[in-house]
DOPAMI-493114 format. One record per residue: x, y, z of N, C-alpha, C in turn; residue in one letter. Coordinates in steps of 0.1 Angstrom, whole numbers, plus 2048, in hexadecimal, padded with zeros to 3 digits. Atoms other than C-alpha are relative to their C-alpha. Layout:
BEGIN
XYZXYZXYZa/...
END
This chain:
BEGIN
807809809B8AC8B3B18058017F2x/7F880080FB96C8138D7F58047F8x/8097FD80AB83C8D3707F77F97F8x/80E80A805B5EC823658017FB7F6x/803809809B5FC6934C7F48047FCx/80B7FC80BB47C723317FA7F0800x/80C805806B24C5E32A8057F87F2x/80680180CB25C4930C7F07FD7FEx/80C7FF801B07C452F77F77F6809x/8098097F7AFBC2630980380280Ex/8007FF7F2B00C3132B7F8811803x/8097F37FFAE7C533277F87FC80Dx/80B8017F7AD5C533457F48097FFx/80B7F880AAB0C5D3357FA806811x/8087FD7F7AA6C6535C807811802x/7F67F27FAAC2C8435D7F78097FBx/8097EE802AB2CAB35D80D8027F3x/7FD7FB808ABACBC3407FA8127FCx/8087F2802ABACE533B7FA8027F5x/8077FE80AAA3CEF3297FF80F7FAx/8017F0807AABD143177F68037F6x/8077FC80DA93D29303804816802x/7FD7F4802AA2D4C2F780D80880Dx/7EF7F97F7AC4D4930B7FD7FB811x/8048007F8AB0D443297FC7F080Bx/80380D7F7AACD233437EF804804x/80E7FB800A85D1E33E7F97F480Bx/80280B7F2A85CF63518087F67FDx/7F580A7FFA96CD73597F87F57F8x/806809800A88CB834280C7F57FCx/7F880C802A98C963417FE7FE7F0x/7FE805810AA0C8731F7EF7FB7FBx/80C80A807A83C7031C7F180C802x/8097F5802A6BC8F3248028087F3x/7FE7F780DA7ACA03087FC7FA7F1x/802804811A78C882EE7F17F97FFx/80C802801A55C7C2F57F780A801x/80B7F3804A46CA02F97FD8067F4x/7FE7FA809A54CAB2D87EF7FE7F5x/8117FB808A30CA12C67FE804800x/80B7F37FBA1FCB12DC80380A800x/7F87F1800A34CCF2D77FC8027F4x/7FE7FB80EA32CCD2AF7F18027FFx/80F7F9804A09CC92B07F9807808x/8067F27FAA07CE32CA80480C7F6x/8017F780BA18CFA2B27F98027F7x/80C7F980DA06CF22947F3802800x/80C7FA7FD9E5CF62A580280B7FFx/7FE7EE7FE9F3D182AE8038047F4x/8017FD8089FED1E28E7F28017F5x/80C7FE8059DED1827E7F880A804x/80B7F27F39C8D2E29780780C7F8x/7F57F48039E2D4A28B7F98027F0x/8027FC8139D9D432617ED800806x/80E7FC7FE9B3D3E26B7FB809800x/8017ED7FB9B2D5E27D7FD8087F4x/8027F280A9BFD702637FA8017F2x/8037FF8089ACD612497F0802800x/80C7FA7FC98BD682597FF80D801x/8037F2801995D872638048077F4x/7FB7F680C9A4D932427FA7FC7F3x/80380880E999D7B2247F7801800x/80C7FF806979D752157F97FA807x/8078067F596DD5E2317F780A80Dx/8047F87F8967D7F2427F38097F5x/80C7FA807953D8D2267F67F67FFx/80C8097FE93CD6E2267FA7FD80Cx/8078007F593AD7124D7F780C801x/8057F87FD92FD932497F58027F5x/80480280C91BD8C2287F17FC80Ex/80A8087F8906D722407FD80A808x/8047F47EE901D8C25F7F48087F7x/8087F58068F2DA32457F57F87FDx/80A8068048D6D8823B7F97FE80Bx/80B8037F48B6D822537F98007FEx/81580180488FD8A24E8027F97F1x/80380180D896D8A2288067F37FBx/7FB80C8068A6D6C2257F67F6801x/80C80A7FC88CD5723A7F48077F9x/80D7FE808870D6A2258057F97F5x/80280280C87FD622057FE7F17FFx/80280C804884D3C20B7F37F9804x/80E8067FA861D3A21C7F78017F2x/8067FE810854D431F68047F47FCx/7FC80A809862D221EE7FA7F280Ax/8088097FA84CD0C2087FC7F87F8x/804808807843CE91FE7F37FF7F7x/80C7FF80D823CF91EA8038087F1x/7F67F980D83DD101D68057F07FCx/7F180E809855CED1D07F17FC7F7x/809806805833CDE1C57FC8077EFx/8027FD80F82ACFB1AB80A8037F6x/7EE7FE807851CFD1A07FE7F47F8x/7FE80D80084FCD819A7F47FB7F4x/8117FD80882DCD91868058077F1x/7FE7F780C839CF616E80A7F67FBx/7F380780885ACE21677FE7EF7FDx/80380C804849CC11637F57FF7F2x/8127FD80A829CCD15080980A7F6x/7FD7FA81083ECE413680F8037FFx/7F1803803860CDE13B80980E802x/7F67F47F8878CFB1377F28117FAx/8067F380985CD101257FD80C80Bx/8017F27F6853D2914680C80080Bx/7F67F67FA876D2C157802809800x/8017F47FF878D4C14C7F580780Bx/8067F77EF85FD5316B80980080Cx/7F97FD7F387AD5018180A80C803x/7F77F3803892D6C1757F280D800x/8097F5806872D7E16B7F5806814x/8077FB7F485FD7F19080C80580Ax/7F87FA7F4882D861A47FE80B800x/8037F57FE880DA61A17F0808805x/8117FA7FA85ADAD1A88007FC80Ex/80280A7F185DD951C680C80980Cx/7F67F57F987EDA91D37FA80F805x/8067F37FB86ADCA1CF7F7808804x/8118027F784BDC21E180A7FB80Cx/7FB8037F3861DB31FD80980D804x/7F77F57FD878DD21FF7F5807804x/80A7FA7FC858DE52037FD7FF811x/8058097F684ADD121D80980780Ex/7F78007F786BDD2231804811802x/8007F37FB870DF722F7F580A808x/80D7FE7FB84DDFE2388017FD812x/7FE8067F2856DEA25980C808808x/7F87F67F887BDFE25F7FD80D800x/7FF7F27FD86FE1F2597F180680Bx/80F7FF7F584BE1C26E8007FA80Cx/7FB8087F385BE042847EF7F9804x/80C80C802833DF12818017F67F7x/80080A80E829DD326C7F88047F8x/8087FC811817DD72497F2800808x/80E8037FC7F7DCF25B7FC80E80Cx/8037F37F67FADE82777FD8117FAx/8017F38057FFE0425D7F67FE7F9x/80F80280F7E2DF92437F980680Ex/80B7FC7F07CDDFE26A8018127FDx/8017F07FD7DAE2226D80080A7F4x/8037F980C7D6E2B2497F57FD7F5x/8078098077BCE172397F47FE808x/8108087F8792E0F2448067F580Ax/7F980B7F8797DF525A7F97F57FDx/80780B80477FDDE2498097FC7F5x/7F880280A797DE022E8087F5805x/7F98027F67ADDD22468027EF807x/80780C7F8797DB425A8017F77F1x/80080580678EDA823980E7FA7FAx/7F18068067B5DA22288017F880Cx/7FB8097FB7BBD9624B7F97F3801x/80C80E7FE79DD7924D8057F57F2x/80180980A7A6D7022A80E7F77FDx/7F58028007CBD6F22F8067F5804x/8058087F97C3D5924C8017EF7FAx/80780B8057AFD4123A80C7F97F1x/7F68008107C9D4321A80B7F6809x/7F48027F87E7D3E2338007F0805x/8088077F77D5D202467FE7F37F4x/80380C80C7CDD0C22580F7FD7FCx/7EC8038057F2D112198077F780Cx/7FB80B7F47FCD0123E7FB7F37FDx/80180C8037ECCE523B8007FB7F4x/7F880980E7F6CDC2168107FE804x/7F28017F781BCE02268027F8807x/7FD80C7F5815CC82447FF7F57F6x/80180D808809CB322880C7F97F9x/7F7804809825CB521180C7FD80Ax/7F48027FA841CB722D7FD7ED805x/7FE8087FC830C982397FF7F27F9x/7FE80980D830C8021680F802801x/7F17FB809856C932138087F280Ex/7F58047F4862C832387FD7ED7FDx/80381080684CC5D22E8057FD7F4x/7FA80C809860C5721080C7FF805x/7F68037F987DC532297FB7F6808x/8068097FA869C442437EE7FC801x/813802807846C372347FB7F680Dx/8078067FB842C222527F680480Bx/8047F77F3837C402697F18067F6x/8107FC80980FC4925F7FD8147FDx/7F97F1807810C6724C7F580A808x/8037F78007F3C7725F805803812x/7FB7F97F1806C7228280E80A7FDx/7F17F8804826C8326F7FD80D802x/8017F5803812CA42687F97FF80Dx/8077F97EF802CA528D80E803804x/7F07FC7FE829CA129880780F7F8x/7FB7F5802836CB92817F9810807x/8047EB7FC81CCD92898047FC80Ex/7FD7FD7F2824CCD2AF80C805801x/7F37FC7FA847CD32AE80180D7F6x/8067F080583FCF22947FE80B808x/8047FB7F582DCFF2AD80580580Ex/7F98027F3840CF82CD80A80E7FDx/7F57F5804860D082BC7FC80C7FFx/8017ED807850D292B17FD80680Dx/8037F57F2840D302D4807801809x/7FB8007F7858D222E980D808801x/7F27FC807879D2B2D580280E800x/7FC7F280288DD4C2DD7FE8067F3x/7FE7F680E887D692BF80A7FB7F8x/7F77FE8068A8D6B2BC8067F07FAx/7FD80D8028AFD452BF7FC8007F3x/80B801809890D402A78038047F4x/7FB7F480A89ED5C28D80D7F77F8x/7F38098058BCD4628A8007F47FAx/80380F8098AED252837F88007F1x/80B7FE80A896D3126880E8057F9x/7F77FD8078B7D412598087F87F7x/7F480B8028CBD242567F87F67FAx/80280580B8B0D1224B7FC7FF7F4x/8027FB80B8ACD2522E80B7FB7F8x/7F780680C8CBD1521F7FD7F1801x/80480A8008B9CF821F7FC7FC7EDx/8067FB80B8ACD051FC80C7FB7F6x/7F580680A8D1CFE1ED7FC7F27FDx/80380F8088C6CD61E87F87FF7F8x/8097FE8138AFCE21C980A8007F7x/7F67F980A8CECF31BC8087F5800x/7F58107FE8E6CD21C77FC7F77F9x/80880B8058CFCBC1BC7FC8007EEx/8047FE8108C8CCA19680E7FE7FBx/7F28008078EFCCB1938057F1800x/7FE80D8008EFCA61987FA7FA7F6x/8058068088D8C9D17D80A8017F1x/7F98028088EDC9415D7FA8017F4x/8057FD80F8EBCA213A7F380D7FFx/8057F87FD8DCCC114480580D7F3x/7F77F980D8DFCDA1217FA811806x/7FA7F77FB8E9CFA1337FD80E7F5x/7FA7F480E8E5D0E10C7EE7FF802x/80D7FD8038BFD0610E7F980580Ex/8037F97F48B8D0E133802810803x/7F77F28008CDD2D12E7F38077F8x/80B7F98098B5D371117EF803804x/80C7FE7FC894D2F11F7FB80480Ex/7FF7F77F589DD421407FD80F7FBx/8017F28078A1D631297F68027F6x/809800808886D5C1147F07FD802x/80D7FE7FD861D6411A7F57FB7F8x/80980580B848D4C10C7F37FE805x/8078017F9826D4F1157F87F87FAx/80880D804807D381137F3802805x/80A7FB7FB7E4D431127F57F0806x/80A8097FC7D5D1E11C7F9801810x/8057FE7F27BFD1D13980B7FA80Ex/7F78057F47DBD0514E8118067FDx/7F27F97FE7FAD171407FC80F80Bx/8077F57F87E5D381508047FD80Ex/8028017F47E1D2716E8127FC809x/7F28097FC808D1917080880E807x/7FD7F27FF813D3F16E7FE808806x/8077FA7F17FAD4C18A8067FB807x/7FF80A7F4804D301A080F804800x/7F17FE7FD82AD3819A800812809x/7FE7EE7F8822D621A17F57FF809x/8077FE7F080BD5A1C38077F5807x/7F88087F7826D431CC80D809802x/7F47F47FC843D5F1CC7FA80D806x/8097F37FD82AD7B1D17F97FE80Ax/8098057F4819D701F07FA80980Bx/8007FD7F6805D842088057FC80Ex/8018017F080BD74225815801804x/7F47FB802834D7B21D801810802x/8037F780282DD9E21E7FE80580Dx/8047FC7F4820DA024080E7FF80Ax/7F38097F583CD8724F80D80B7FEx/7F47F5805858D9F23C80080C80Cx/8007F57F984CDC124D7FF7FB80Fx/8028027F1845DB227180E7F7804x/7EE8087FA86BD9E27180880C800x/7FB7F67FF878DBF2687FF80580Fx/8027FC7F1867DCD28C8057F7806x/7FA8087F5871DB029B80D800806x/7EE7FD803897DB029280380E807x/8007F77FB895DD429D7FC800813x/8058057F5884DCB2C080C7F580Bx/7F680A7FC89EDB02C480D806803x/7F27F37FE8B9DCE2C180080880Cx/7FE7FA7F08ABDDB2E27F780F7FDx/8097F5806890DF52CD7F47FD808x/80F8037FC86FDEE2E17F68087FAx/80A7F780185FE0C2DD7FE8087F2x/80280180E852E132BB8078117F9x/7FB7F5808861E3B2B780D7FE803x/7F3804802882E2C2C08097FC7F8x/7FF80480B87FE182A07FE8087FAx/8047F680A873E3129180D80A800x/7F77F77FE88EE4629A8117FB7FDx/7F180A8048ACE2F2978047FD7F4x/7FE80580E8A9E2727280D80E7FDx/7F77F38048C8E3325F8027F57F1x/80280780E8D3E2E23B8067F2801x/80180F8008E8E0E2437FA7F8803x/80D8087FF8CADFF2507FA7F87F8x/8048048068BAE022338087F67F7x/7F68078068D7DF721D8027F3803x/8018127FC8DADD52307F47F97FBx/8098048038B9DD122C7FD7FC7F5x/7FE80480C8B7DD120880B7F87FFx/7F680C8028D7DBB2087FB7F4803x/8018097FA8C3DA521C7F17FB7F3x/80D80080D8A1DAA2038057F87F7x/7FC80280D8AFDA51E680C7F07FCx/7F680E7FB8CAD861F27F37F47FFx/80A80E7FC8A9D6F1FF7FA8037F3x/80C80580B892D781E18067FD7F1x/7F980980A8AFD6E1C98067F27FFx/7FF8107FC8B5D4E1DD7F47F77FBx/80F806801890D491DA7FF7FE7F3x/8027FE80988FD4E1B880B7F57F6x/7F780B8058ACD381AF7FC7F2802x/80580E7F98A0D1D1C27F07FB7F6x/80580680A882D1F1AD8047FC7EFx/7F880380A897D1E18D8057F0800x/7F88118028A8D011957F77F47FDx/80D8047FE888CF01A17FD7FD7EFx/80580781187BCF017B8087FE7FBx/7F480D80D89BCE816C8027F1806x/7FF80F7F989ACC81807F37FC7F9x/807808806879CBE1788008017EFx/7FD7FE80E879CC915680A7F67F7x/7EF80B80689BCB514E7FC7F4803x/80580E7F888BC981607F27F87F9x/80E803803868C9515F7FA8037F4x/8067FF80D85CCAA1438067F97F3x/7FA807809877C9512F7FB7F5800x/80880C80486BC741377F4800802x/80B802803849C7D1317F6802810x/8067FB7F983FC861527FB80A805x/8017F2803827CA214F7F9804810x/8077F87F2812CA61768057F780Cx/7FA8077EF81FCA31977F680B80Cx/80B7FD7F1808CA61B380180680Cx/7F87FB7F7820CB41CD80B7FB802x/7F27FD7FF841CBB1D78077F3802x/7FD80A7F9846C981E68007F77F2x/7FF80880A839C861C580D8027F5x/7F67FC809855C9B1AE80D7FD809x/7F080D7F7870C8B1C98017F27F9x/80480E80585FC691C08047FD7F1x/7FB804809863C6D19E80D8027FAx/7F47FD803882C7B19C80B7F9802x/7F68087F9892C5D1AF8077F57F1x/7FD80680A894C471918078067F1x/7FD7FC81089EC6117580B808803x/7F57F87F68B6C7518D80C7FB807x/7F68067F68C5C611A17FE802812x/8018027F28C4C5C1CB80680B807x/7FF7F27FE8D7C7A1D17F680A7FDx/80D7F38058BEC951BD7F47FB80Ax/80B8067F68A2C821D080380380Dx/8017F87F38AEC841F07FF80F805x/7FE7EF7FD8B8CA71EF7F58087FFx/80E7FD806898CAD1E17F180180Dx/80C7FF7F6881CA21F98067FE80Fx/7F97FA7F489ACAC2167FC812803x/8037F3802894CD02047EF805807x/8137FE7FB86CCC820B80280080Ex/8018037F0871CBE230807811804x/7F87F57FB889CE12387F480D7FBx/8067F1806876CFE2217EE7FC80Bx/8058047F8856CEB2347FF80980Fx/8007FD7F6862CF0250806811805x/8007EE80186AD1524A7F5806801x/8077F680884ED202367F07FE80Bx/80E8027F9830D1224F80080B80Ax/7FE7F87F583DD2626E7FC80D7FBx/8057F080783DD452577F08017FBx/80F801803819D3F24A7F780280Bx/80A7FE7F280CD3C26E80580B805x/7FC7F87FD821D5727A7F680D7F8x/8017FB804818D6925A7EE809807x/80E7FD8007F0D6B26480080380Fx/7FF7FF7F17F9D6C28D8048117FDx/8017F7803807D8D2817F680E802x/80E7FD8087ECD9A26E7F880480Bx/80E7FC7F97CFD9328580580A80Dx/7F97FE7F87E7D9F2A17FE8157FFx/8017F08037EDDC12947F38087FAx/80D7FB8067CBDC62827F37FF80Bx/8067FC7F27BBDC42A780480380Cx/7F97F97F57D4DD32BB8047FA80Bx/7FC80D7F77E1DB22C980C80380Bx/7F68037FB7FFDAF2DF8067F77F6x/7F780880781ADA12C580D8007FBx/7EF80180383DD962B98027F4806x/7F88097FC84DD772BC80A800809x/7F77F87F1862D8B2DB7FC7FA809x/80A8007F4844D872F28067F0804x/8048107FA843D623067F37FB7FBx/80A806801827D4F3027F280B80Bx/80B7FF7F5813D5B32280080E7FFx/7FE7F280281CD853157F58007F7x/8077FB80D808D812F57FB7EE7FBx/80780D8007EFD612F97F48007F2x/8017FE80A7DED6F2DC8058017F2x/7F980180C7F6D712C48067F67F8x/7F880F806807D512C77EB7F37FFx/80F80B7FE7DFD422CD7FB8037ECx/8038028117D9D4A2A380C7FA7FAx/7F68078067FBD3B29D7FE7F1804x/80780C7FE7EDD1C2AE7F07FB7FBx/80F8038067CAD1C2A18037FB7EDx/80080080B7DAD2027E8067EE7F9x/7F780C8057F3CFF2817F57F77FFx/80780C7FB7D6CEB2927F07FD7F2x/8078008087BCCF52768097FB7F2x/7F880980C7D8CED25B7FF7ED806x/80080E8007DCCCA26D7EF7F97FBx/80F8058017B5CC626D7FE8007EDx/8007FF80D7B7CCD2498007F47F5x/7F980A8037CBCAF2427F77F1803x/80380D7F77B7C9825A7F37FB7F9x/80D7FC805793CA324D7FD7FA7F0x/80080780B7A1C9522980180C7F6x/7FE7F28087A6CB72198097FE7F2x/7F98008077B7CB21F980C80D802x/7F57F67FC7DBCC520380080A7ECx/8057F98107D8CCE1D97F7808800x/80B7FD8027B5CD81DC80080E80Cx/7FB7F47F67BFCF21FD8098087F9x/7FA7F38067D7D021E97F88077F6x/8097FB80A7C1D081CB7F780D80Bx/80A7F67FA7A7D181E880A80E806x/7FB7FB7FC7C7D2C1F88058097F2x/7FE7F480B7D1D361D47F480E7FBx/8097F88027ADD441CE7FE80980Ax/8017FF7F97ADD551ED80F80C7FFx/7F47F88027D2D661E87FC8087F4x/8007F480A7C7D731C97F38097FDx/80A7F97FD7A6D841D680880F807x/7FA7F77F57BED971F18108077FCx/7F37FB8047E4D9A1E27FC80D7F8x/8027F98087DBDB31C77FD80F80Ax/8047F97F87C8DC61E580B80A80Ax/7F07FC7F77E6DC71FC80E8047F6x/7FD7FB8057FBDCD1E28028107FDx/8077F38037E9DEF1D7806805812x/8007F87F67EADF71FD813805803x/7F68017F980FDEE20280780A7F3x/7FA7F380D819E041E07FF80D80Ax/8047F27F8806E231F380580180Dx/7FB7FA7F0815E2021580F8037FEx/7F17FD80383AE1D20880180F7F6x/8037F4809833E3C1F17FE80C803x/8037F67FA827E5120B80A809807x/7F57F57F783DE6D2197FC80180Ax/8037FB7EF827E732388057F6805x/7FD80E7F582DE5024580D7FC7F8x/7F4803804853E4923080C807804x/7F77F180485FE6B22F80B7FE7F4x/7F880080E87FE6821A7FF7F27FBx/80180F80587BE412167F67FA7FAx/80A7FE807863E451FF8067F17F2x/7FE80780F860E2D1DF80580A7F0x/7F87FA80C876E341C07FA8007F3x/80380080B86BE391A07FD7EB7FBx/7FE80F805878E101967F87FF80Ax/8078087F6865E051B87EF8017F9x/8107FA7FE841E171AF7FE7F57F0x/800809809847E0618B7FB7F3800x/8038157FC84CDE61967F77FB805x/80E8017FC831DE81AE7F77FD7FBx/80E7FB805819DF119A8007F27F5x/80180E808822DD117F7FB7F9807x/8058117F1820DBA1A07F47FF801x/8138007F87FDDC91A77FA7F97F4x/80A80480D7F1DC417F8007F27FDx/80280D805800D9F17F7F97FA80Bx/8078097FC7F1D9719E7F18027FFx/80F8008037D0DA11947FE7F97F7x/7FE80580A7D4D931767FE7F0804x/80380C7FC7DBD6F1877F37FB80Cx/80C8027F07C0D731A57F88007F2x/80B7FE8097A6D7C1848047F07F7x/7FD8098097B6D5E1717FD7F4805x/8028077F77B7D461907EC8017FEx/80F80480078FD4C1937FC7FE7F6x/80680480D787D4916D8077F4802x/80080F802797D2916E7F97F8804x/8098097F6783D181897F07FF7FDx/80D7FD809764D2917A7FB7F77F1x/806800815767D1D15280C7F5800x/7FF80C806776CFA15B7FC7F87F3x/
END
């Protein structure tokens, strides 16, 4: 046979096999037209792969890894601190910064730290006893001492819920006003409700977490308002100005029994047990025995993280109304939902939404903890079966005062209860019992028999001890007001 005449370009036959080498080696046979139509898919299979490769390593090496492990470290203390910022907190934030402008921001720099070192309390009290605050007041304390904080707590807790359904359910009708605002607040406590008894711990644990960054659209929302003077905010943050009138009095209580909250106090020390429980600790000298110093150390990372979220969030809060409202002359806002309303026109549609998006989420945080908070309580102060662990059908008493509490908050609402006029009773009511619990929660963290080395520090006993004198101070201020209208 004579020799093959060579292919030109227009006689390629695209059907012929073609080897395919990779690293010297015959890897397969593809024809032309496979080759040149795979090649995409070859280039954005690589750079998928290539990406996966920088991701990796910038999760596992860069700063992405210190903000995953930043987040891991946050939990009880985070969902405590933003539950301090419940739509009756947005309401007295919104109040102060409408009614006197920037003059009491300095209470928000000024209460972080008291609020941080009553919740660090709380929470160590719970990893080193491995009980809740309420089980130890029982084994250290009368027990009438006891029944009483918890009845009133109760009743405190229960009025605060239903101002909440109130306000989440004004916050959800200025989105949709066509839905009747008192079938919104029967809907909300039902699905409130449902969630907390039906919903895994750990599930549970996770949603309350996440929607603690709900709290950022205060802070989004004030950065959107325009002509904001940064030199006088700055000043009247660091600068303590006080005001003996009977409604500056009362503005100043209402801000320290809205950070300072018993029924925060209870929920703190009993998520600590839980969180622990959820680690596979059942049995209470296990916890007791398990604690070690990084425990603690997270712990306060986690303290001190949510009650400076909290605390920020109310900052922001009155520099928004303040810049807004108290500027154009708008001095009283009725609740959280109304300082949305007014803010729509002076703010802009952004600030507004975020605003009373913030009501509908912190809401929907801060109720569960309120009912939790007193399910607790009565729980441990009669030797209940409890923890959010249990099912429903383990501990029918426990979750049955977390249902009594939503359904008397809805009745609250229905009955015509001024949701305003329930907090006022819930404030008078907090500042009969905080001061009390206070005092108890100083003496149990202080004690060596029951701390041993995890005792209260010099700064803690301090601080304490201010927290106890201002909330006496506001519980005594709170009733002279109501008195000498």
């Amino acid at each position: 046979m004579g020799e093959e005449k060579k292919k030109s370009i227009g006689e390629i036959d695209i059907d012929e096999k073609i080897t395919v080498k990779k690293d010297g080696k015959k890897v397969e046979e593809e024809t032309i037209i496979e080759k040149v139509v795979e090649t995409p898919a070859r280039v954005l299979d690589e750079t998928v792969e290539a990406t996966k490769n920088v991701e990796k390593t910038v999760i596992e090496k860069g700063p992405v890894k210190g903000v995953r492990n930043f987040w891991r470290t946050l939990g009880p203390g985070l969902t405590t601190g933003a539950a301090g910022d419940d739509p009756s907190g947005i309401a007295t934030y919104s109040q102060t910064g409408a009614g006197y402008g920037y003059k009491f921001l300095w209470l928000a720099p000024f209460t972080f730290p008291l609020m941080a070192v009553v919740q660090e309390m709380c929470a160590r009290i719970g990893l080193v006893t491995g009980r809740g605050l309420a089980a130890n007041i029982r084994k250290f304390f009368p027990r009438w001492v006891l029944i009483l904080c918890t009845v009133l707590l109760f009743i405190a807790n229960t009025f605060n819920i239903g101002a909440d359904l109130g306000a989440m359910s004004e916050a959800i009708r200025l989105f949709l006003p066509q839905i009747d605002y008192f079938v919104l607040i029967i809907l909300i406590a039902a699905v409130i409700m449902l969630l907390q008894i039906y919903t895994r711990y750990k599930k549970y644990a996770k949603y309350l977490k996440w929607l603690a960054l709900v709290l950022l659209a205060y802070i989004i929302s004030t950065f959107l308002i325009k002509g904001l003077n940064w030199r006088e905010i700055g000043l009247s943050a660091l600068r303590p100005v006080f005001g003996f009138s009977k409604d500056q009095i009362l503005i100043i209580t209402g801000v320290l029994g809205t950070t300072i909250s018993p029924y925060l106090f209870f929920w703190q020390t009993s998520q600590e047990v839980e969180e622990e429980i959820e680690d596979g600790l059942t049995n209470i000298q296990e916890r007791q025995k398990s604690l070690y110093g990084g425990e603690i150390k997270k712990m306060r990372i986690d303290i001190w993280s949510g009650m400076f979220l909290s605390n920020l969030v109310m900052f922001f809060i009155i520099t928004a109304c303040a810049a807004t409202l108290h500027k154009n002359g708008i001095f009283a806002i009725n609740s959280a939902a109304d300082a949305a309303e007014a803010l729509r026109p002076l703010a802009g549609d952004y600030s507004y939404f975020l605003f009373a998006i913030g009501i509908i989420g912190v809401g929907a945080l801060g109720i569960p903890i309120l009912a939790g908070s007193s399910s607790y309580t009565f729980a441990e102060s009669f030797h209940w079966k409890e923890g959010l662990h249990y099912k429903l059908r383990q501990a029918y008493s426990f979750y049955g005062i977390i249902i009594i509490s939503l359904v008397i908050g809805v009745l609250i609402n229905l009955v015509g209860i001024d949701p305003m006029r329930a907090l006022v009773y819930a404030a008078i009511l907090n500042g009969y019992i905080a001061p009390v619990i206070l005092i108890l929660i100083l003496i149990l963290s202080s004690s060596r028999k029951l701390m041993g080395s995890r005792v209260n520090g010099a700064w803690s006993k301090i601080i304490g001890g201010v927290a106890i004198l201002l909330m006496a101070f506001a519980g005594v201020a709170t009733i002279w007001s109501l008195i000498f209208r």
